[in-house]
N, C-alpha and C positions, 0 to 999 in steps of 0.2 A: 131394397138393395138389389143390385142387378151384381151377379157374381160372373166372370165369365173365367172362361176354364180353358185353355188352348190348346193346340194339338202336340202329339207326339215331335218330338225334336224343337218345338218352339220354347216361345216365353213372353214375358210380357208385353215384349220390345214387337212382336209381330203386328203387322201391317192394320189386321183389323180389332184390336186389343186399344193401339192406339186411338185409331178411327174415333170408337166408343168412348175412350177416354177424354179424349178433346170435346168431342160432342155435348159430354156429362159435365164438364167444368164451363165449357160457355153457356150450357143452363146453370150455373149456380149448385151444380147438382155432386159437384167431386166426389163429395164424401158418403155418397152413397152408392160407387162402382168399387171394385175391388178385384182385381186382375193378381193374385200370387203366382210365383215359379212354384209349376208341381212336381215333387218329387215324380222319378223316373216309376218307382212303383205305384200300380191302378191304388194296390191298399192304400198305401201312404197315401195318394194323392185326393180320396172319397175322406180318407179321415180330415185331412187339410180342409179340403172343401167343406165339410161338417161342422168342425169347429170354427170357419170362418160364418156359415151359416147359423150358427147355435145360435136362439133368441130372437132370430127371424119368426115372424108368421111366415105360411106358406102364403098369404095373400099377397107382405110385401117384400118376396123373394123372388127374383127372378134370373135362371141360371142362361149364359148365351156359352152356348159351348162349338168349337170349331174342332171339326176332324174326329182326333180322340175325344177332345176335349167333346163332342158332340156326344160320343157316347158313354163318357161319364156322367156330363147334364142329364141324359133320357135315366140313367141309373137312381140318378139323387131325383129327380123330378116325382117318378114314381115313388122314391122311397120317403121324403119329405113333403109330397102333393104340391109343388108349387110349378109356375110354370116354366118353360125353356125354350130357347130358340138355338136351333140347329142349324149351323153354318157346314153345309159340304160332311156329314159326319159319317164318322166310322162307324158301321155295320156288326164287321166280322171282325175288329181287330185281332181275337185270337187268330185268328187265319191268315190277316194282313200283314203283322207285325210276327209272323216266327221267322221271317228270314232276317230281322235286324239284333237276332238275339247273338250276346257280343258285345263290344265296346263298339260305341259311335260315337258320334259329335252333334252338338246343338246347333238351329241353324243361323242363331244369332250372335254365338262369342266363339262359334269352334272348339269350345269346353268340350275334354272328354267324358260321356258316362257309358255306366255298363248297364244294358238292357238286358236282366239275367232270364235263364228257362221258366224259373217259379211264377214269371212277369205272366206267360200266358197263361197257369193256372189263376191268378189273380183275376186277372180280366176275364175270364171264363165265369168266373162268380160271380159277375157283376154283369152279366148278359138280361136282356128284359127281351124276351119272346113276343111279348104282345103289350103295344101301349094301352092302358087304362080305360084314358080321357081324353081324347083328340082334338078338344077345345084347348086342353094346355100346352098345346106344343105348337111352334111353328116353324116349318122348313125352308130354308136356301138352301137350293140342289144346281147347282151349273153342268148343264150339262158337256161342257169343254174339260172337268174334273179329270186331270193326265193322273190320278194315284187312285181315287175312289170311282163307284157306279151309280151315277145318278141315279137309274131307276130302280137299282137296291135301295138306293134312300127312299125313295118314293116309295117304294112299296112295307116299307117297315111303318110309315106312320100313315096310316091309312085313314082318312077321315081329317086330317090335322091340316090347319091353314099351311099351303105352299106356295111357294114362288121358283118358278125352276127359268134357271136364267139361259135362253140358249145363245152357248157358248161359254166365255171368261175360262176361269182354270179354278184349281184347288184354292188359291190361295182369294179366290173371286175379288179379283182386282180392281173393278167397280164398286166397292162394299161401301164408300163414302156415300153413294145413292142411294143405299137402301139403310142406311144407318138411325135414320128419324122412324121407319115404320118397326124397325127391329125395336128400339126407345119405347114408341107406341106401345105396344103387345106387351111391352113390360110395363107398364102403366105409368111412363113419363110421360108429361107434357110438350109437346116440342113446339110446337106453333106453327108446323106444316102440316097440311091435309093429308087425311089419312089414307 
């Protein structure tokens, strides 16, 4: 099952969610991606991904997290041993995310939520200092990234397959190209060369 998890203010509806999701139904493959709206809170949203996880092996789990969503995958990845692919992901979000605390808006329906203070102690508990096993992770870093620091990403998974795109942006806008090797790594078939 390939679980992907998206960033801060998004949802299902964002650009590379879909990507994956198209890609997973023209293999035959639908029913084993799964893309939920995560609550606004990290706890709520590690439990969500948990219980959508439960009864996976780690072998045939594989979490694709973008932004935030990237550093909740590197959290569960270590905590459940399975693999994950990191699109452009959040590092420091305690650091990143204390100026959006307050109501905001999603960037897909303009829904109001509220991003409360307790948000950065949560995500604070869920910081992973040093990855594991650097065969289970794999990074897309762009380095045109207008929110994140490519070479923070680069440097937090030291040893892990990368790809660093130079240029594109945050939302790496090209993502339909690199969408069979992301597949790949998760142990889908795609029928393009690796």
């Amino acid at each position: 099952m390939i679980l992907y998890l998206h960033g801060f203010r998004s949802s299902p509806q964002s650009f590379k969610a879909r990507v994956l999701a198209q890609r997973m139904e023209a293999l035959g493959r639908a029913s084993e991606y799964r893309c939920p709206q995560l609550p606004a809170s990290p706890r709520e949203a590690i439990a969500l991904a948990r219980e959508i996880a439960a009864g996976t092996t780690p072998d045939e789990l594989c979490l694709v997290g973008s932004s935030l969503g990237g550093y909740y995958a590197t959290h569960l990845a270590e905590a459940l041993g399975c693999r994950a692919v990191l699109l452009n992901p959040a590092v420091q979000p305690p650091r990143d995310l204390e100026k959006y605390v307050g109501v905001t808006t999603a960037y897909h329906s303009n829904e109001r939520f509220e991003f409360k203070r307790e948000y950065i102690d949560e995500l604070k508990s869920l910081a992973v200092e040093r990855i594991s096993l650097p065969q289970r992770y794999f990074l897309i870093a762009a380095t045109g990234d207008e929110v994140l620091d490519w070479q923070e990403m680069v440097a937090h998974y030291p040893g892990a397959r990368h790809i660093v795109i130079n240029g594109s942006d945050h939302g790496i806008s090209e993502f339909a190209d690199y969408a069979d090797r992301v597949l790949q790594f998760c142990g889908i078939e795609t029928g393009s060369p690796r």
